[in-house]
Rosetta silent file (secondary structure, phi, psi, omega in degrees, C-alpha in Angstrom):
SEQUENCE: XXXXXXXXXXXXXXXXXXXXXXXXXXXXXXXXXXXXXXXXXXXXXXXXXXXXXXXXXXXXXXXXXXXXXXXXXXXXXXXXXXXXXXXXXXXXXXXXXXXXXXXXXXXXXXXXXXXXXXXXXXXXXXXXXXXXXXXXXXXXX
SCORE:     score description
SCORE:     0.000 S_00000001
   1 L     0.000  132.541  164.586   39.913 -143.916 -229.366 S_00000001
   2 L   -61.691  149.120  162.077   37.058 -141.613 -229.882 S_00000001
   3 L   -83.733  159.185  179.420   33.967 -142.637 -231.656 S_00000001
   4 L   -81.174  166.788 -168.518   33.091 -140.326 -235.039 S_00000001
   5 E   -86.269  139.226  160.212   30.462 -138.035 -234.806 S_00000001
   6 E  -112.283  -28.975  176.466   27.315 -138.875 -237.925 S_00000001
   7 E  -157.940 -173.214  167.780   25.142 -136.144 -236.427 S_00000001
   8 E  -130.966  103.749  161.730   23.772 -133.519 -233.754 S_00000001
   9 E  -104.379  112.014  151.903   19.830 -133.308 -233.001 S_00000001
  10 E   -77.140  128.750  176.397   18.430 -131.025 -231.028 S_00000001
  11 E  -119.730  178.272  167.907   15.027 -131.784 -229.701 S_00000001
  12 E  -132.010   81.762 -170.434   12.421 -130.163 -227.538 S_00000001
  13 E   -88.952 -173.240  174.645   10.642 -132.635 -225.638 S_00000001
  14 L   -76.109    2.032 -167.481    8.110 -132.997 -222.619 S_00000001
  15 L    85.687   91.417 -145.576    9.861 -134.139 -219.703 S_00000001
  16 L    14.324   42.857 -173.713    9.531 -137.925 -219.131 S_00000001
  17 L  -107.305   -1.933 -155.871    7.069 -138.011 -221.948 S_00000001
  18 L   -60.195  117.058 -158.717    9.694 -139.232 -224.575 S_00000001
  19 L  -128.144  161.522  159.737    7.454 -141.895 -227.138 S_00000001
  20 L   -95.166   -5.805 -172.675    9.233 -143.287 -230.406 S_00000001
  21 L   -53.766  174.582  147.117    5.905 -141.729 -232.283 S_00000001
  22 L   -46.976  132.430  -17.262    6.848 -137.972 -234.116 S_00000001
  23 L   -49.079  -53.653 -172.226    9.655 -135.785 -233.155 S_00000001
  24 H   -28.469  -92.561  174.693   11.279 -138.276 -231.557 S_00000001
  25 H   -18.556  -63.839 -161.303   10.827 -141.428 -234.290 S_00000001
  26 H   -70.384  -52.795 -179.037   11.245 -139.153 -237.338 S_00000001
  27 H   -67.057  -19.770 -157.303   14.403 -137.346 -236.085 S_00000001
  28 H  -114.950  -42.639 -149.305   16.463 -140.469 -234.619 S_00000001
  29 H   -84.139  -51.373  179.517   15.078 -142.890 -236.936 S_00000001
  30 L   -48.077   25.170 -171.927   16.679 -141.659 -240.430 S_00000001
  31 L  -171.210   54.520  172.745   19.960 -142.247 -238.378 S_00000001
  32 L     5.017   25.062  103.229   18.999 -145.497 -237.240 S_00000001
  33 L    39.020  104.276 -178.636   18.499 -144.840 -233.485 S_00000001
  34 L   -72.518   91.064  171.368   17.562 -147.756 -231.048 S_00000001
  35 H   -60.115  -56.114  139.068   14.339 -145.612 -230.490 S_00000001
  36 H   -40.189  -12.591  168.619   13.443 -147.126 -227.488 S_00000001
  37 H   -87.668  -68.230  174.576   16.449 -146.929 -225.731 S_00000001
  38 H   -19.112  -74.142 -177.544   16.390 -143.363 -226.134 S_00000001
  39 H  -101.403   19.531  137.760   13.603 -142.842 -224.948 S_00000001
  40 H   -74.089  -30.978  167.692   13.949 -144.839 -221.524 S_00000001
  41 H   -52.480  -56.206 -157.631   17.355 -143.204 -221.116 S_00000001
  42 H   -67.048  -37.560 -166.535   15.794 -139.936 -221.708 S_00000001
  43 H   -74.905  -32.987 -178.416   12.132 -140.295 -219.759 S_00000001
  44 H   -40.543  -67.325  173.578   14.747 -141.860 -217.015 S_00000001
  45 L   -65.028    3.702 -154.634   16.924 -138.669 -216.577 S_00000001
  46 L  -130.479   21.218 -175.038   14.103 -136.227 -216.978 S_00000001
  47 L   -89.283   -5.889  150.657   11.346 -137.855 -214.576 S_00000001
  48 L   -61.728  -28.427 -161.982   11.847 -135.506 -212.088 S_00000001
  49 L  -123.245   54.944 -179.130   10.952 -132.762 -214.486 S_00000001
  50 L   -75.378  144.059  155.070    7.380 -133.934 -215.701 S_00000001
  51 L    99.705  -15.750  179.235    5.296 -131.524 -216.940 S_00000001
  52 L  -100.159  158.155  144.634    8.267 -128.944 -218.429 S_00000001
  53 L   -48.631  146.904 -168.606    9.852 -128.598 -221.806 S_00000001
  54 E  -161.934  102.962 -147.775   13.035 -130.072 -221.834 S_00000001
  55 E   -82.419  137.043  160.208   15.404 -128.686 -224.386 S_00000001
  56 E  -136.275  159.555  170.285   18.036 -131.903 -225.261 S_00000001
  57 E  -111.913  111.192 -175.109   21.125 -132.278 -227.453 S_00000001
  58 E   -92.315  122.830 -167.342   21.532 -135.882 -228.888 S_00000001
  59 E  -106.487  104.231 -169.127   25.082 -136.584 -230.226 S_00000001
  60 E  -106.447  154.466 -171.183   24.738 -140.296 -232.572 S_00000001
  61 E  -103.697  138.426  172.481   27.740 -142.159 -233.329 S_00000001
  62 L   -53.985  -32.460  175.883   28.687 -143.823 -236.897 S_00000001
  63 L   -82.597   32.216  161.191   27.711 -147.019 -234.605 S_00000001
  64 L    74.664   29.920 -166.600   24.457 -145.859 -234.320 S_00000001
  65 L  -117.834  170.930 -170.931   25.177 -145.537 -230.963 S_00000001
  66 E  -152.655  172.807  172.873   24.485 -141.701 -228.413 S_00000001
  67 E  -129.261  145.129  171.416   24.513 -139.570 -226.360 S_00000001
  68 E  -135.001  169.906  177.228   22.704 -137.091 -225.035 S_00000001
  69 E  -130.337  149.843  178.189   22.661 -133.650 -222.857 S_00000001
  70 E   -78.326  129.775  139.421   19.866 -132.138 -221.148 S_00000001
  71 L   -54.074  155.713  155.549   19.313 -128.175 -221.215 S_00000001
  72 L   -69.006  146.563 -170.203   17.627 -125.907 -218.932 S_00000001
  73 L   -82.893  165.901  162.727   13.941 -125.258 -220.372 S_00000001
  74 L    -6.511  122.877 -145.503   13.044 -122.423 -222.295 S_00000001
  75 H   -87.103  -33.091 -176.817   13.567 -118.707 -221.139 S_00000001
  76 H   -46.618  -55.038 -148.253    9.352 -118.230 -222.602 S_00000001
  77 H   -75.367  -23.742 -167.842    8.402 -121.236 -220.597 S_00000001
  78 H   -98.531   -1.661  164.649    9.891 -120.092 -217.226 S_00000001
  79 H   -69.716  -82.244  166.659    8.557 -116.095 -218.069 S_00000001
  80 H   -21.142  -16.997  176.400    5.069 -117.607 -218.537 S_00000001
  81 H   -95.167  -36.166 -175.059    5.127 -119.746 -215.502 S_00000001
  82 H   -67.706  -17.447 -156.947    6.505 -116.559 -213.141 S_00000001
  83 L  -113.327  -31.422 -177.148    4.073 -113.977 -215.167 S_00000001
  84 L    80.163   24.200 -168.280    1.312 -116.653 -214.776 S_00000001
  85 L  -119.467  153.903 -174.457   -0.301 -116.028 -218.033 S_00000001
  86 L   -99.497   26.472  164.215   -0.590 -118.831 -220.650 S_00000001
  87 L  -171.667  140.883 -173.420    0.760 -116.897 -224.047 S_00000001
  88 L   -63.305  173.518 -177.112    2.755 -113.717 -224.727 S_00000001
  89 L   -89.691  130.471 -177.289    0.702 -110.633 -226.609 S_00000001
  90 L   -61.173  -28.250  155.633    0.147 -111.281 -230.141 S_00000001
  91 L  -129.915  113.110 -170.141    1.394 -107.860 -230.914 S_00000001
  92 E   -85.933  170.233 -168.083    3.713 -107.155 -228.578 S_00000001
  93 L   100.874  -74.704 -140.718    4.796 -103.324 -228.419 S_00000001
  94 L  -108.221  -40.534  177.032    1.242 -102.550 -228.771 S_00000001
  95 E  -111.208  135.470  179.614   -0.183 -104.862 -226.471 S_00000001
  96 L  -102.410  127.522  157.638    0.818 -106.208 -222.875 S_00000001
  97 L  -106.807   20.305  172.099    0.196 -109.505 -221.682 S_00000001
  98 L   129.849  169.280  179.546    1.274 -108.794 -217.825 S_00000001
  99 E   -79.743  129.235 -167.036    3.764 -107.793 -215.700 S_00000001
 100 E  -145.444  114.678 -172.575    6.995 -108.756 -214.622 S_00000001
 101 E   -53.960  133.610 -167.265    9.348 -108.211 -211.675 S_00000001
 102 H   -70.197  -17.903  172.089   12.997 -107.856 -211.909 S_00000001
 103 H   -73.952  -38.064  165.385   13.632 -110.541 -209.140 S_00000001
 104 H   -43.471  -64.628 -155.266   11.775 -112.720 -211.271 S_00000001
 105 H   -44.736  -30.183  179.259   13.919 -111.751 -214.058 S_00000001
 106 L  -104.290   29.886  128.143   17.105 -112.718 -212.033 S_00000001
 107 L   -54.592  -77.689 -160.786   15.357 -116.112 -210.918 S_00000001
 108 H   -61.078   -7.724 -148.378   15.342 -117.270 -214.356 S_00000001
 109 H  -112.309  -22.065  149.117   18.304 -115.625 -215.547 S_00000001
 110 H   -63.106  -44.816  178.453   20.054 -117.790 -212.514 S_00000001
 111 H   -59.687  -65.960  163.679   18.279 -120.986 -213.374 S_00000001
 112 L   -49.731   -6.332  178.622   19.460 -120.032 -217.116 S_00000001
 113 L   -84.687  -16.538  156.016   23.234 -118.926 -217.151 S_00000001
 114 L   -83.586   -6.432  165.761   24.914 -122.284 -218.275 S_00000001
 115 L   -88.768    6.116 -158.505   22.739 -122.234 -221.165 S_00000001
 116 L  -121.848  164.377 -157.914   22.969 -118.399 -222.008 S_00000001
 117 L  -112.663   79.557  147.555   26.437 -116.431 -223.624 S_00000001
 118 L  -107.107  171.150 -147.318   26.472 -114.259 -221.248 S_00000001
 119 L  -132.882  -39.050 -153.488   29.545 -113.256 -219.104 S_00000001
 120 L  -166.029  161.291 -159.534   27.938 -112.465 -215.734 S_00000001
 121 H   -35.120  -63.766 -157.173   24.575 -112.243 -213.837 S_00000001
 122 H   -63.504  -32.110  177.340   23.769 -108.399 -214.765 S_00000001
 123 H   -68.572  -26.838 -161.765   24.324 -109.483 -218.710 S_00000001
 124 H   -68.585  -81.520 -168.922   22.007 -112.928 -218.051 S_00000001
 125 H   -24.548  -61.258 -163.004   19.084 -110.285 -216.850 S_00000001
 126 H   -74.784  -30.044  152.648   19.012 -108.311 -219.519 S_00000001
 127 H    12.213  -97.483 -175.347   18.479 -111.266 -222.022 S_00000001
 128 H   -45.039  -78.853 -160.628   15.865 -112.445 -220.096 S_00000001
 129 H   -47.610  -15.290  143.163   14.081 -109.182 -219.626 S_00000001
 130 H   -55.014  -55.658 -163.721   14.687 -108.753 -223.708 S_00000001
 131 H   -72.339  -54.229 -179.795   12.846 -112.111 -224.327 S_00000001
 132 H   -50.061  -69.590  166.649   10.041 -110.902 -221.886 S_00000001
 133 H   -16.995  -65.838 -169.881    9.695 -107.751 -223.948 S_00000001
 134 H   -73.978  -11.472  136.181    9.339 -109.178 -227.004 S_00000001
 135 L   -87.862   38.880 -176.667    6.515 -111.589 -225.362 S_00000001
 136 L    72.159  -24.312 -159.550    4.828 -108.513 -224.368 S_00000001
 137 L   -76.207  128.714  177.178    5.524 -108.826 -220.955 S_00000001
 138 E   -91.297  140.199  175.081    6.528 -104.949 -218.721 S_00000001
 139 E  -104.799  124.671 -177.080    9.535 -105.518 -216.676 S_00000001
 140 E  -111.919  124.861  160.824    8.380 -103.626 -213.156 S_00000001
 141 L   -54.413    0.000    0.000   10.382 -103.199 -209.911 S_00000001
């Protein structure tokens, strides 16, 4: 028999950095969450991937008990690592904060296609190369 669902959290943590302190504590804990479990499960699966954002979706059980799934990180964080700069242009449109190749853009937009509603590669691309706009960033051959 399946267990019932009591919630869905999505969080966006560091990468085997997972603490019971705030997000973590505060989000899990109203929904009584072995907090500690969590986050040895979680720092477990993700310890390869120190140092990234790490989007996850935690599925709790009326028996307080969960699951969770990992995401690919963030289409900003992997423009910003490829563009090398450490924040998009505060007004973008007006301002650039660098330059960005279209093979990058179809790096990420590979790394990114089971997370994105996209149908195919060429749709994945332009996404990405939308989110880089709108962090300032010129998409360049």
């Amino acid at each position: 028999m399946a267990k019932n669902i009591k919630a869905k959290v999505k969080l966006q943590l560091h990468g085997g950095a997972a603490t019971p302190a705030p997000p973590v504590g505060s989000m899990l804990g109203q929904h009584q969450v072995n907090l500690m479990d969590f986050c040895k499960k979680f720092n477990a699966a993700t310890a390869t991937r120190k140092g990234e954002t790490v989007p996850v979706l935690i599925t709790i059980y009326t028996d307080k008990s969960f699951d969770f799934v990992l995401k690919t990180p963030p289409v900003s964080e992997l423009l910003r690592k490829k563009a090398n700069i450490q924040s998009g242009a505060k007004n973008p449109g007006k301002e650039s904060a660098g330059n960005i190749k279209w093979k990058d853009i179809e790096e990420i937009a590979k790394i990114k296609m089971p997370d994105l509603n996209a149908v195919d590669l060429e749709a994945a691309k332009k996404i990405v190369a939308g989110s880089a706009r709108s962090m300032g960033l010129s998409v360049v051959d």
